[in-house]
DRENTORKOL-3810 file (N, C-alpha, C; in nm, 4 decimals):
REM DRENTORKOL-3810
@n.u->0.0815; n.v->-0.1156; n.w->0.0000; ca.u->0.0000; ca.v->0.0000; ca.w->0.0000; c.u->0.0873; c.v->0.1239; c.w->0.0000
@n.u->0.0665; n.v->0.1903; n.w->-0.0609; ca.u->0.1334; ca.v->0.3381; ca.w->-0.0962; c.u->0.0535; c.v->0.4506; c.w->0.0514
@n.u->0.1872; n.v->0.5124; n.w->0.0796; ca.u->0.1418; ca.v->0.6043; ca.w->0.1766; c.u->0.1292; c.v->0.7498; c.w->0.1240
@n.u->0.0247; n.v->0.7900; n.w->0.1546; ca.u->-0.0359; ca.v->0.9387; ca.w->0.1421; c.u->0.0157; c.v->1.0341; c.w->0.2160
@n.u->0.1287; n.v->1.1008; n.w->0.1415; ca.u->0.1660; ca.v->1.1702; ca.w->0.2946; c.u->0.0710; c.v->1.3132; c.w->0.2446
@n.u->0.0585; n.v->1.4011; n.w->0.4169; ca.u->-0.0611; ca.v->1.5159; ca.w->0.3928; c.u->0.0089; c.v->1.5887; c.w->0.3986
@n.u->0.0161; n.v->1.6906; n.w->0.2727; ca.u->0.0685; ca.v->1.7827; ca.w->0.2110; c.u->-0.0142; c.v->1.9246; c.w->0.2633
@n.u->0.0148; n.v->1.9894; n.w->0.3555; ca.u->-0.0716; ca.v->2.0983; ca.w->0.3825; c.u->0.0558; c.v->2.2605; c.w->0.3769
@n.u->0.0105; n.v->2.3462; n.w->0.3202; ca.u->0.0825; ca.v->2.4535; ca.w->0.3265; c.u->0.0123; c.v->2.5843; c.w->0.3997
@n.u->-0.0994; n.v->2.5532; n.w->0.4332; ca.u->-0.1563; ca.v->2.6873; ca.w->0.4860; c.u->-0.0983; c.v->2.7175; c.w->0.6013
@n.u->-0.1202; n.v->2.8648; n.w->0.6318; ca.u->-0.0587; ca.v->2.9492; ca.w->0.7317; c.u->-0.1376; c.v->2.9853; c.w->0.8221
@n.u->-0.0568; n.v->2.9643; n.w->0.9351; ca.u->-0.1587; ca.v->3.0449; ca.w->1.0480; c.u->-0.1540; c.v->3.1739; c.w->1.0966
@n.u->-0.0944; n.v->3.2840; n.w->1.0124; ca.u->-0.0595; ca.v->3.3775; ca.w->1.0285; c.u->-0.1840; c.v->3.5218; c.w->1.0210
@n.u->-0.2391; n.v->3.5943; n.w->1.1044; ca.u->-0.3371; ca.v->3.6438; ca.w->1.0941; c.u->-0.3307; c.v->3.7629; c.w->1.0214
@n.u->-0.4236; n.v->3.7734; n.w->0.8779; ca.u->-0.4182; ca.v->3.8774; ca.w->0.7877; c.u->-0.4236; c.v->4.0341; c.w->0.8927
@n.u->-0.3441; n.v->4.1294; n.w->0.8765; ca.u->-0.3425; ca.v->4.2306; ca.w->0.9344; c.u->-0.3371; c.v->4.3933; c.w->0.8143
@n.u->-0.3951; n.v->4.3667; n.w->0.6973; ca.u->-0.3570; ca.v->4.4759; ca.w->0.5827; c.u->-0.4979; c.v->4.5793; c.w->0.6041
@n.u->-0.6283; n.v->4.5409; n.w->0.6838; ca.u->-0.6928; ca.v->4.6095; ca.w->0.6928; c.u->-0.6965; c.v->4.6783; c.w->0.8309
@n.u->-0.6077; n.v->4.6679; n.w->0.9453; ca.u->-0.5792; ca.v->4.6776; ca.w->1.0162; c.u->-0.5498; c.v->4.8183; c.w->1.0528
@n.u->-0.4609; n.v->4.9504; n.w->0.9680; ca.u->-0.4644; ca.v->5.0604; ca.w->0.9823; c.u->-0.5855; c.v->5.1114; c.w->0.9041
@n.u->-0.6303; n.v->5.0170; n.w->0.8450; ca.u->-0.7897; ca.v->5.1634; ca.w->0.7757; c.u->-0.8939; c.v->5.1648; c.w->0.9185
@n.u->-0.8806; n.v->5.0474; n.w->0.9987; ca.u->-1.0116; ca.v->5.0626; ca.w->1.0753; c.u->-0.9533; c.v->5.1551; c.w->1.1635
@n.u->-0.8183; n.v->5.1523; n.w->1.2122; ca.u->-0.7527; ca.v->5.2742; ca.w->1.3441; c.u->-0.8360; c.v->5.3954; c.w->1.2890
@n.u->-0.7709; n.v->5.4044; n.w->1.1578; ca.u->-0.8045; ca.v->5.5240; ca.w->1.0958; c.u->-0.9278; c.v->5.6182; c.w->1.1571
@n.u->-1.0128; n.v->5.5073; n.w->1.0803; ca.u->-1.1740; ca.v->5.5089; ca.w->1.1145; c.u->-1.2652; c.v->5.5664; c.w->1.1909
@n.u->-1.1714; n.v->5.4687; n.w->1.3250; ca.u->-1.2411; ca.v->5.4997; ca.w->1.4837; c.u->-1.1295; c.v->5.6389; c.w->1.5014
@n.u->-1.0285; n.v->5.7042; n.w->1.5012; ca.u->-0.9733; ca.v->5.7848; ca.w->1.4885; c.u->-1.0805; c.v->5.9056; c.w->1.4073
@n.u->-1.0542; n.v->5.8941; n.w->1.2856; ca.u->-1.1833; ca.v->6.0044; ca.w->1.2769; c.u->-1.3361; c.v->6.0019; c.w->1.3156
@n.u->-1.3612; n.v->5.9432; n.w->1.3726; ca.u->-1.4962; ca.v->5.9420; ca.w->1.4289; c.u->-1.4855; c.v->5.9959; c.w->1.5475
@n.u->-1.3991; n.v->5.9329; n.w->1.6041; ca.u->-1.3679; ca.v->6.0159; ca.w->1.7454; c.u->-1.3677; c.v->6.1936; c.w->1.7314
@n.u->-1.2506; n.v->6.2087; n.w->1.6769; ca.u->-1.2104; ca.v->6.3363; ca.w->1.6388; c.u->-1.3184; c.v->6.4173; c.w->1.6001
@n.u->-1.4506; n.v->6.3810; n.w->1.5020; ca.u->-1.5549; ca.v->6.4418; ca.w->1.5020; c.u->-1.6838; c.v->6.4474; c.w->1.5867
@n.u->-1.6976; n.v->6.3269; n.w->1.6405; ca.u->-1.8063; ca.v->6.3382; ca.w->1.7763; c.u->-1.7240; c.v->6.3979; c.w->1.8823
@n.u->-1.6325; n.v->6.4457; n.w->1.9146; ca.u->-1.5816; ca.v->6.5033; ca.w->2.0606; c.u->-1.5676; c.v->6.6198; c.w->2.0326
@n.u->-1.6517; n.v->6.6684; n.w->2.1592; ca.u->-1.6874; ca.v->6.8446; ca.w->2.1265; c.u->-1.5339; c.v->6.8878; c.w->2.2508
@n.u->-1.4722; n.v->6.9308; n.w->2.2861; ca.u->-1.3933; ca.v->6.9689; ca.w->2.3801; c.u->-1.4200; c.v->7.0821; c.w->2.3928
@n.u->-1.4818; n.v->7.1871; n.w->2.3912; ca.u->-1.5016; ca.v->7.3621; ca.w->2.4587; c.u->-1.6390; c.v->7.3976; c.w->2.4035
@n.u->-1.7517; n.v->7.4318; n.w->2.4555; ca.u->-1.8451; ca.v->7.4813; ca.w->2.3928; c.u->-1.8518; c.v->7.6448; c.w->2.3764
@n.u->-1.8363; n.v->7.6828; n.w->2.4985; ca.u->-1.7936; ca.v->7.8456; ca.w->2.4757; c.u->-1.6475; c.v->7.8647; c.w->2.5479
@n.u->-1.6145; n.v->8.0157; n.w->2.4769; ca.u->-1.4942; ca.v->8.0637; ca.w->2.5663; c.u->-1.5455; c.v->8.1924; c.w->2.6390
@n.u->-1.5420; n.v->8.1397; n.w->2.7784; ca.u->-1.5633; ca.v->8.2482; ca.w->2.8621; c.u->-1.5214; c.v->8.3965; c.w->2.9147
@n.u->-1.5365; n.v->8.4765; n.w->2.8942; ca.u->-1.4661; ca.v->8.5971; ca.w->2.8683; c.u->-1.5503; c.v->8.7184; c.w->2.9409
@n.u->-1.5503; n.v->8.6786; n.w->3.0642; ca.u->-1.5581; ca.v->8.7088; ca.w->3.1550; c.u->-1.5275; c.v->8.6346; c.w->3.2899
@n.u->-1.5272; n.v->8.7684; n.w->3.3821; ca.u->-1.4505; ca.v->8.6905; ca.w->3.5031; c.u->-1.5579; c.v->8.6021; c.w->3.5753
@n.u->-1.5053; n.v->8.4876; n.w->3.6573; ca.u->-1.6102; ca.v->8.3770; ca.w->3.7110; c.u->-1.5225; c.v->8.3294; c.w->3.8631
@n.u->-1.5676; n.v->8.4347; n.w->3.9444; ca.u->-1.5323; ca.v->8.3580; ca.w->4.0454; c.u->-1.7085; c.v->8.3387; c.w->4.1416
@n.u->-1.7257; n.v->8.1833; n.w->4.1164; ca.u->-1.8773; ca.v->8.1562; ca.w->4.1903; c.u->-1.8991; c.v->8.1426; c.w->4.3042
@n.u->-2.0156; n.v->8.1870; n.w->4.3595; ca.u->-2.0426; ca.v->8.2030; ca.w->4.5329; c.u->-2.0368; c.v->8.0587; c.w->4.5234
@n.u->-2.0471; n.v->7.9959; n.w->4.7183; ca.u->-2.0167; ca.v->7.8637; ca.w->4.7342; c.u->-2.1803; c.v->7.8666; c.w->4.8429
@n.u->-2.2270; n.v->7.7416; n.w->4.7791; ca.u->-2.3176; ca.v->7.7077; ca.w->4.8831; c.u->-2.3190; c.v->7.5991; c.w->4.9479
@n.u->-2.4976; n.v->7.5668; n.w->5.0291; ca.u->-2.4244; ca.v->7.4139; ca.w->5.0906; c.u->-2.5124; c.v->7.3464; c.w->5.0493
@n.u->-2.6433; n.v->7.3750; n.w->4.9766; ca.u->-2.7200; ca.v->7.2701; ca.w->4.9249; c.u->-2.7371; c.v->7.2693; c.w->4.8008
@n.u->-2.6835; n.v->7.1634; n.w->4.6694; ca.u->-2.6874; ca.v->7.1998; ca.w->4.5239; c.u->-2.7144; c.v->7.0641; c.w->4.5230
@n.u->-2.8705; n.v->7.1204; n.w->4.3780; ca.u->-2.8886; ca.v->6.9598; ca.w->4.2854; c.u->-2.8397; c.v->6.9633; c.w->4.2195
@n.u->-2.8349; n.v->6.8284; n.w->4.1388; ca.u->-2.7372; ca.v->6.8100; ca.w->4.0068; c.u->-2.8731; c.v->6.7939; c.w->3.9064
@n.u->-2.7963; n.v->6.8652; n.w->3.7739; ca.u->-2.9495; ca.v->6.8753; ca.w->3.6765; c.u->-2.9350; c.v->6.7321; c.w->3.5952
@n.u->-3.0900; n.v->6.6781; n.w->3.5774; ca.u->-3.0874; ca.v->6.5904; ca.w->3.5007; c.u->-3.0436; c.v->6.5650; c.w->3.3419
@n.u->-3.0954; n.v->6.7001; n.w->3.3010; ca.u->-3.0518; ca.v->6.6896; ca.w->3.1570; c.u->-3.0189; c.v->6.8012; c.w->3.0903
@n.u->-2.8952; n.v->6.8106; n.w->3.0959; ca.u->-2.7850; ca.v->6.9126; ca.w->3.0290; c.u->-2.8066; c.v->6.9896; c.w->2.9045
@n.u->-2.8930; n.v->6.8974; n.w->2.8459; ca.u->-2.9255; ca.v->6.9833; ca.w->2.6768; c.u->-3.0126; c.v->7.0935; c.w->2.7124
@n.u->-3.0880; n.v->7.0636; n.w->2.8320; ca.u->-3.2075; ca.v->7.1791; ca.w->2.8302; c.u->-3.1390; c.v->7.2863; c.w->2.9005
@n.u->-3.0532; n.v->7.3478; n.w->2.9366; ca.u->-2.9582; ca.v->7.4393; ca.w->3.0158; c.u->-2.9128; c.v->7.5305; c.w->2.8918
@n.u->-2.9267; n.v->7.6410; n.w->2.9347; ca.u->-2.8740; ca.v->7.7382; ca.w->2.8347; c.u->-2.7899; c.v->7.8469; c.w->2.9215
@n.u->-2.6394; n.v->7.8485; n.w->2.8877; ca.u->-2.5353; ca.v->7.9357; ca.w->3.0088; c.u->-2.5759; c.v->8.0964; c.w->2.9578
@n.u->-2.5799; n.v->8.1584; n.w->3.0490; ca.u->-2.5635; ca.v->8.3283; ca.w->3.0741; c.u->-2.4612; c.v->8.3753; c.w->3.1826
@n.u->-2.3322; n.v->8.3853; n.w->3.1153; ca.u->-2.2608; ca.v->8.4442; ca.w->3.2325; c.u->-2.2999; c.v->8.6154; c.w->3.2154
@n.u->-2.2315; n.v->8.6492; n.w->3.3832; ca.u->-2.2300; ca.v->8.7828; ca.w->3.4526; c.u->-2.0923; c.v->8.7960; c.w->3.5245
@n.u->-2.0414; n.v->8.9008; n.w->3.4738; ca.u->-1.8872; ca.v->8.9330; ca.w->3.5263; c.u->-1.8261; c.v->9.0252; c.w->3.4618
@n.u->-1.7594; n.v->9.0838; n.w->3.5244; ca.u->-1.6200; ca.v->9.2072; ca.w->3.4320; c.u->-1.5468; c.v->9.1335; c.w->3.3825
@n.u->-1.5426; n.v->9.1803; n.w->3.2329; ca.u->-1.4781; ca.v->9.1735; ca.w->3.0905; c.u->-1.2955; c.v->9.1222; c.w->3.1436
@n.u->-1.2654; n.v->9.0363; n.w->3.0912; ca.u->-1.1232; ca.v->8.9734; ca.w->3.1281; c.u->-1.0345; c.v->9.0804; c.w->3.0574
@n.u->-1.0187; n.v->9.0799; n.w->2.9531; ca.u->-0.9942; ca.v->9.2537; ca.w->2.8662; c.u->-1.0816; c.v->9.3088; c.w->2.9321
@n.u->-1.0385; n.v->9.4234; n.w->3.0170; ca.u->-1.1032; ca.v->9.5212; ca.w->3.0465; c.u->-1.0826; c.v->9.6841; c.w->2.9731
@n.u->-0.9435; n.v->9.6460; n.w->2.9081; ca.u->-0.8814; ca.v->9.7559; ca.w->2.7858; c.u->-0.9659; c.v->9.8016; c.w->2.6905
@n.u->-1.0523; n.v->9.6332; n.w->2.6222; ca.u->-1.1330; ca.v->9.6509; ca.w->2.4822; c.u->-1.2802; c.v->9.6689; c.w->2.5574
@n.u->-1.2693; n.v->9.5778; n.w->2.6337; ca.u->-1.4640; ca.v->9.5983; ca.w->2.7161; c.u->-1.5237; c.v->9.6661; c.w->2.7998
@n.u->-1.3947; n.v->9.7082; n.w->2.8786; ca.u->-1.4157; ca.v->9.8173; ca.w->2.9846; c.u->-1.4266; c.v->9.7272; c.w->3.1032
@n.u->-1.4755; n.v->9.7996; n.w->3.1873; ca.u->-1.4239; ca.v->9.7375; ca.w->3.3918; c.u->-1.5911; c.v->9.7070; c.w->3.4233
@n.u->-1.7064; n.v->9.7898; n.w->3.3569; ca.u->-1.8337; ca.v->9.7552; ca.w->3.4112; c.u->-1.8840; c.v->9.6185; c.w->3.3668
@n.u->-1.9532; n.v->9.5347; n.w->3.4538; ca.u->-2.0279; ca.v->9.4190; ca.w->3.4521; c.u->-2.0856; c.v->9.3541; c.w->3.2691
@n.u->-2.0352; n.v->9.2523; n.w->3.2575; ca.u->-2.1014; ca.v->9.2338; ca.w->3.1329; c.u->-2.1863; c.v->9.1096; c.w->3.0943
@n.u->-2.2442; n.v->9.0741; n.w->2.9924; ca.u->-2.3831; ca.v->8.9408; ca.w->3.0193; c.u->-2.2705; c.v->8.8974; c.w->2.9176
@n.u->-2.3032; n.v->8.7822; n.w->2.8726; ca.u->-2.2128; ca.v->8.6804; ca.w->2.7838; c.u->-2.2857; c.v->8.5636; c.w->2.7952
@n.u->-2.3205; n.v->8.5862; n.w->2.5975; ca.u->-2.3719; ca.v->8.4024; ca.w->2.5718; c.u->-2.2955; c.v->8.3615; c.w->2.4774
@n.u->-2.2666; n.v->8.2284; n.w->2.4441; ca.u->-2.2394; ca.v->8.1306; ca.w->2.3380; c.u->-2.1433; c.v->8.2940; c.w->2.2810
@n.u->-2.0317; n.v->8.2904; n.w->2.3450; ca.u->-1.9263; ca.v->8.3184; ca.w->2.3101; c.u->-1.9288; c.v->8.5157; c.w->2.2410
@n.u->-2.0476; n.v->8.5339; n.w->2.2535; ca.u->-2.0593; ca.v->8.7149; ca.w->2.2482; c.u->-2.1015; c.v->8.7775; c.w->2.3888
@n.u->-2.1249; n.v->8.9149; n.w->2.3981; ca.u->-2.1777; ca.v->9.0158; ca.w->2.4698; c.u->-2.2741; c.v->9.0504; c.w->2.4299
@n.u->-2.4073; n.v->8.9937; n.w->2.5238; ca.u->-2.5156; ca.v->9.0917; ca.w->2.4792; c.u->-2.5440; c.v->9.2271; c.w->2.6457
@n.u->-2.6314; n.v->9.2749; n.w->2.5462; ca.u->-2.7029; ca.v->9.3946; ca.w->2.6246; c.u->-2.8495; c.v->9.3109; c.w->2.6357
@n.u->-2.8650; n.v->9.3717; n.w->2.7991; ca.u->-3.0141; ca.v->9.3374; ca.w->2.8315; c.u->-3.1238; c.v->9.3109; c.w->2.7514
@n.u->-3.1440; n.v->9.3774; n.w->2.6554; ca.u->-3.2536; ca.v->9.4161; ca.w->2.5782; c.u->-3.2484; c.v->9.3049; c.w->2.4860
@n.u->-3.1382; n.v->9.2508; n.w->2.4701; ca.u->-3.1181; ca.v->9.0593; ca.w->2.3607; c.u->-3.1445; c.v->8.9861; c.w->2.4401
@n.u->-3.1703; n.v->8.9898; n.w->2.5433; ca.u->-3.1930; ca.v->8.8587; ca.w->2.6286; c.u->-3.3288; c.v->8.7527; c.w->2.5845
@n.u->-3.4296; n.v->8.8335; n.w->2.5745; ca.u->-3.5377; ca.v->8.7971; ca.w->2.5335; c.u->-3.5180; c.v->8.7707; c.w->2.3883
@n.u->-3.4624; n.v->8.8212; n.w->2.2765; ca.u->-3.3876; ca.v->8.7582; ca.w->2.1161; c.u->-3.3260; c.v->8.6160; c.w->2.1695
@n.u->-3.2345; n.v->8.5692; n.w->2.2010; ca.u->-3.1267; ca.v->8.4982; ca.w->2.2861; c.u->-3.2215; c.v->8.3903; c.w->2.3221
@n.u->-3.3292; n.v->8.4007; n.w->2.4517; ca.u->-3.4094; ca.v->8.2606; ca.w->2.5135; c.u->-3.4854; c.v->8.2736; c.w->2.3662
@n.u->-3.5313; n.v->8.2806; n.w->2.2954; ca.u->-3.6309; ca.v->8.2442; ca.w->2.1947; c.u->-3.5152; c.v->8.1829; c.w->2.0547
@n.u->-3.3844; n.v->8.2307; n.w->2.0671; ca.u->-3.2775; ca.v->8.1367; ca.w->1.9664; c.u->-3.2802; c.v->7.9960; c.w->2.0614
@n.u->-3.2612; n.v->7.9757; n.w->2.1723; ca.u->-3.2059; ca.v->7.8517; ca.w->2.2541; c.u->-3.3495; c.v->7.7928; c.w->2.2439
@n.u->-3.4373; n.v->7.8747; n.w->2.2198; ca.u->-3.5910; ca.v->7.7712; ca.w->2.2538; c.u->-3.6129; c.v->7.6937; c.w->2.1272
@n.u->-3.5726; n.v->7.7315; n.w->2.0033; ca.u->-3.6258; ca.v->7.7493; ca.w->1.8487; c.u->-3.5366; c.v->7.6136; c.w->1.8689
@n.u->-3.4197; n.v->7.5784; n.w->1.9100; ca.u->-3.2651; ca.v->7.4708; ca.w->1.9029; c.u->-3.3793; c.v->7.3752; c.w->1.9673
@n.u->-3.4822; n.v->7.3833; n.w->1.9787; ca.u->-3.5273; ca.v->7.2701; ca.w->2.1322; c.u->-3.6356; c.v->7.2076; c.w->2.0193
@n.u->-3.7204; n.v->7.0435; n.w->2.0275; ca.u->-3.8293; ca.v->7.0267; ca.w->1.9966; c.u->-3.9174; c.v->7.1152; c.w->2.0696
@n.u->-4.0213; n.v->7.1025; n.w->1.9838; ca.u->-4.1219; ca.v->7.1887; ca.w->2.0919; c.u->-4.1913; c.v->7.1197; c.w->2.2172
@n.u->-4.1581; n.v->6.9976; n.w->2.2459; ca.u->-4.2019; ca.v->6.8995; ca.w->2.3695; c.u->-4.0918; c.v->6.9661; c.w->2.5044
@n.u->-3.9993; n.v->6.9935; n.w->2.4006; ca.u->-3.8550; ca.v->7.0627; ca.w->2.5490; c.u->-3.8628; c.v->7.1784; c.w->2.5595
@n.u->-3.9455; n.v->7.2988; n.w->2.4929; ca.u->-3.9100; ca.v->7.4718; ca.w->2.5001; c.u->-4.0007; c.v->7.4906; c.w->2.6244
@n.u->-4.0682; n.v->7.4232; n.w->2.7046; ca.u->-4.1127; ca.v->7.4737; ca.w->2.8046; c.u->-3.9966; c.v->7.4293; c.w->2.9256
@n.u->-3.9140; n.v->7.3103; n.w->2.9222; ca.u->-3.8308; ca.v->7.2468; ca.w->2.9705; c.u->-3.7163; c.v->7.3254; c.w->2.9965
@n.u->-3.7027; n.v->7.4518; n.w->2.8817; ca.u->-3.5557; ca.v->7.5049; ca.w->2.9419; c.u->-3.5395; c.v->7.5634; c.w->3.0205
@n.u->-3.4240; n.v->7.5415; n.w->3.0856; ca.u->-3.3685; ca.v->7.6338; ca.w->3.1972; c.u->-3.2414; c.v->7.7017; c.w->3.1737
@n.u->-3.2766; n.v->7.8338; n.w->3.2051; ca.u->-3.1466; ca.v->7.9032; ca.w->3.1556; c.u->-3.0613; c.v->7.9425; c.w->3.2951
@n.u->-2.9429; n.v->7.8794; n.w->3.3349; ca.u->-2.8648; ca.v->7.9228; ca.w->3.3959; c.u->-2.7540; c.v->7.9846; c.w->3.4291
@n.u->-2.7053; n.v->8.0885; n.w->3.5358; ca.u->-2.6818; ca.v->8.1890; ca.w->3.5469; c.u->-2.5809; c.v->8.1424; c.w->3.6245
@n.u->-2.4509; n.v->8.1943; n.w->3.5512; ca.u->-2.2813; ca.v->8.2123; ca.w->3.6112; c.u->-2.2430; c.v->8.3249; c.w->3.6443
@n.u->-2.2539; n.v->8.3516; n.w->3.7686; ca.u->-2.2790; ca.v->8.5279; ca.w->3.8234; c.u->-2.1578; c.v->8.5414; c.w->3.8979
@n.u->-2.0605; n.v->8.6152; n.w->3.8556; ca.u->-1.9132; ca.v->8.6381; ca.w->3.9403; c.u->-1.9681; c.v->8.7124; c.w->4.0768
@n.u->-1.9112; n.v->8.6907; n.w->4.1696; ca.u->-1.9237; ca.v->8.6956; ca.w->4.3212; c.u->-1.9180; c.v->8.8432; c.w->4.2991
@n.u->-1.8630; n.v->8.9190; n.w->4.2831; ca.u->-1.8311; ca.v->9.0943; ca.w->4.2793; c.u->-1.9599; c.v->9.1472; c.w->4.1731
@n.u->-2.0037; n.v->9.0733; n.w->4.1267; ca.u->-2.1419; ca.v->9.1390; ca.w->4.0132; c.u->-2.2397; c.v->9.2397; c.w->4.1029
@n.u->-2.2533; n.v->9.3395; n.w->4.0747; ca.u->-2.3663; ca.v->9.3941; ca.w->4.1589; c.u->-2.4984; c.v->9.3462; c.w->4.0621
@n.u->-2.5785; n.v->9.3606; n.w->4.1946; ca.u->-2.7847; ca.v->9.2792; ca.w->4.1957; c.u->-2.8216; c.v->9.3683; c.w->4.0873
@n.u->-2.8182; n.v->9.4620; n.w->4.0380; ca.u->-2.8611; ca.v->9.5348; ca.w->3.9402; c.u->-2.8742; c.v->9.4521; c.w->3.7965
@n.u->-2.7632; n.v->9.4110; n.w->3.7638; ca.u->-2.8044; ca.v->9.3652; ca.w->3.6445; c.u->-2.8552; c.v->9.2212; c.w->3.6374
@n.u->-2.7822; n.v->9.1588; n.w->3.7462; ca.u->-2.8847; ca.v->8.9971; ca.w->3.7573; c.u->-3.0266; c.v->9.0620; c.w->3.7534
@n.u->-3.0729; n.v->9.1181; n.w->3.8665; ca.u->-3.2415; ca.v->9.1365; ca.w->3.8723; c.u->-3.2908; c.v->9.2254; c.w->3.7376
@n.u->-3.1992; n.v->9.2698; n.w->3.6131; ca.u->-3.2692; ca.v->9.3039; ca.w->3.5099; c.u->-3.2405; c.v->9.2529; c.w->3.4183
@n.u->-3.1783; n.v->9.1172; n.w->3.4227; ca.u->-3.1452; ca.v->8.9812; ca.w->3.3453; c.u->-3.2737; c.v->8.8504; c.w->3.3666
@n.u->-3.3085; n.v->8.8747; n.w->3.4924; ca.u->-3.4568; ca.v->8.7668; ca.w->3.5328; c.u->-3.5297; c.v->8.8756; c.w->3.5237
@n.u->-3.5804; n.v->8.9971; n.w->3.4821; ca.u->-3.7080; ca.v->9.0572; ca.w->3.4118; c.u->-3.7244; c.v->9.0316; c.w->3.2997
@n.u->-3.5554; n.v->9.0128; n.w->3.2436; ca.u->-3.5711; ca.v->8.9899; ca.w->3.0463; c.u->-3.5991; c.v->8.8514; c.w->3.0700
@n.u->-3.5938; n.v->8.7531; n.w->3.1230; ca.u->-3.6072; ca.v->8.6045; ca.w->3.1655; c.u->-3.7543; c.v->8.5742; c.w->3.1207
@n.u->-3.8266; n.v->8.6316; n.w->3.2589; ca.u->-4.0094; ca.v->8.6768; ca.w->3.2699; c.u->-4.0705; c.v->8.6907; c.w->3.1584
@n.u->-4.0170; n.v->8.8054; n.w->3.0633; ca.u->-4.0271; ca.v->8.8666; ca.w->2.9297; c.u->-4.0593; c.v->8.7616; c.w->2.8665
@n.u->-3.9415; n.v->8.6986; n.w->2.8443; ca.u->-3.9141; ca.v->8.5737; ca.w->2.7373; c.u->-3.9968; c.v->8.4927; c.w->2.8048
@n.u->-4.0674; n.v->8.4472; n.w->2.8868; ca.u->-4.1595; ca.v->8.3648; ca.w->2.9684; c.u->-4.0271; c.v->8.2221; c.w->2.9776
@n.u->-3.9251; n.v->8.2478; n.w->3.0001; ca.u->-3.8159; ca.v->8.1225; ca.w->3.0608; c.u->-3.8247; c.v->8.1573; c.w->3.2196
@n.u->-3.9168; n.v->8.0147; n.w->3.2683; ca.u->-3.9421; ca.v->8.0385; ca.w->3.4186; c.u->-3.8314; c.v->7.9553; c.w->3.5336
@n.u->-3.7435; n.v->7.8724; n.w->3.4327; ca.u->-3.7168; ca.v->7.7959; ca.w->3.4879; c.u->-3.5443; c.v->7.8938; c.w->3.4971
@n.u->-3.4730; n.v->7.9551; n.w->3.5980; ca.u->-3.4104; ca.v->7.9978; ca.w->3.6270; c.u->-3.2679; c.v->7.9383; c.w->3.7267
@n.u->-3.1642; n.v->7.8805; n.w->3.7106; ca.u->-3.0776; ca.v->7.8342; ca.w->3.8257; c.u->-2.9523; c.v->7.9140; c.w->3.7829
@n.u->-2.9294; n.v->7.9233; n.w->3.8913; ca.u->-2.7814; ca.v->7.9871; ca.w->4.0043; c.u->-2.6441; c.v->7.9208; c.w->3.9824
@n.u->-2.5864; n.v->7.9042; n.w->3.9015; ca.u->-2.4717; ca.v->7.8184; ca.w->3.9205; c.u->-2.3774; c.v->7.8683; c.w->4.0227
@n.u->-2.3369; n.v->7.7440; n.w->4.1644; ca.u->-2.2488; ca.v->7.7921; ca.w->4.2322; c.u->-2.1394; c.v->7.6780; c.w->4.2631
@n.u->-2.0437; n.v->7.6732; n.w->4.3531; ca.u->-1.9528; ca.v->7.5353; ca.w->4.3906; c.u->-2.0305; c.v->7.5046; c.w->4.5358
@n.u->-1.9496; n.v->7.4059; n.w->4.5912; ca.u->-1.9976; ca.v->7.3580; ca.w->4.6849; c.u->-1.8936; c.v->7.4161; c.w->4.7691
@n.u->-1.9671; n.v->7.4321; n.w->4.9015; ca.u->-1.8982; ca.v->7.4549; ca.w->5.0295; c.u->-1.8031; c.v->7.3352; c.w->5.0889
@n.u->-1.7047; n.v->7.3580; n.w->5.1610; ca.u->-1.6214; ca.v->7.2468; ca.w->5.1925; c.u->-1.5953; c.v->7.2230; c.w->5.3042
@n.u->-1.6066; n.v->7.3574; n.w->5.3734; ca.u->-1.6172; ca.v->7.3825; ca.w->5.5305; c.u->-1.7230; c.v->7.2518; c.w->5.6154
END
């Protein structure tokens, strides 16, 4: 009887040529879903500290309004200034401003927003309390305080 010998040449070596397109891939995907800065703040922010703070459930419905003297105080001057999504408005946009952030919302969430307020510790009450009249205006009832926590 004649012996069969088994002639096998395959490799066990694992194909690796598609290997940099997928890095690639997940590399740009990343790079485009990751937001890293939404605004640049440009004004000063030093926040009062309290001792009782909730944490908000859902972040999309939050719309920031800082309050503080101009970091350039050369180009903006030294008096108190409002700041959204990366400009300076004057009082009188506030109510323009909640009706842009409401229009961004389905209409199941524009009663849902809450616009909250980054108020530097040195701000005088004057312009917060004529920042929640333009609030009223705009009928945005839902109003929060951003502060840190106490540690004491």
């Amino acid at each position: 009887m004649a012996k069969f010998k088994k002639s096998s040449s395959t490799s066990q070596d694992i194909p690796t040529a598609a290997l940099p397109d997928i890095i690639f891939m997940l590399l740009f995907f990343f790079m485009v879903t990751t937001v890293l800065r939404e605004t640049t703040i440009m004004v000063e922010q030093k926040l009062p500290k309290s001792t009782q703070l909730n944490k908000l459930e859902r972040k999309s419905l939050v719309s920031y309004v800082y309050i503080g003297k101009p970091k350039q105080p050369n180009l903006y001057g030294t008096e108190p200034k409002i700041q959204v999504n990366d400009v300076f408005i004057e009082t009188k946009d506030i109510v323009r401003f909640v009706n842009v952030e409401k229009d961004k919302l389905s209409e199941v969430e524009r009663d849902q927003i809450t616009m909250s307020m980054k108020v530097d510790i040195e701000a005088k009450m004057g312009i917060v309390s004529d920042v929640q009249e333009e609030f009223r205006e705009a009928n945005a009832r839902k109003v929060l305080y951003s502060s840190l926590k106490r540690t004491d």
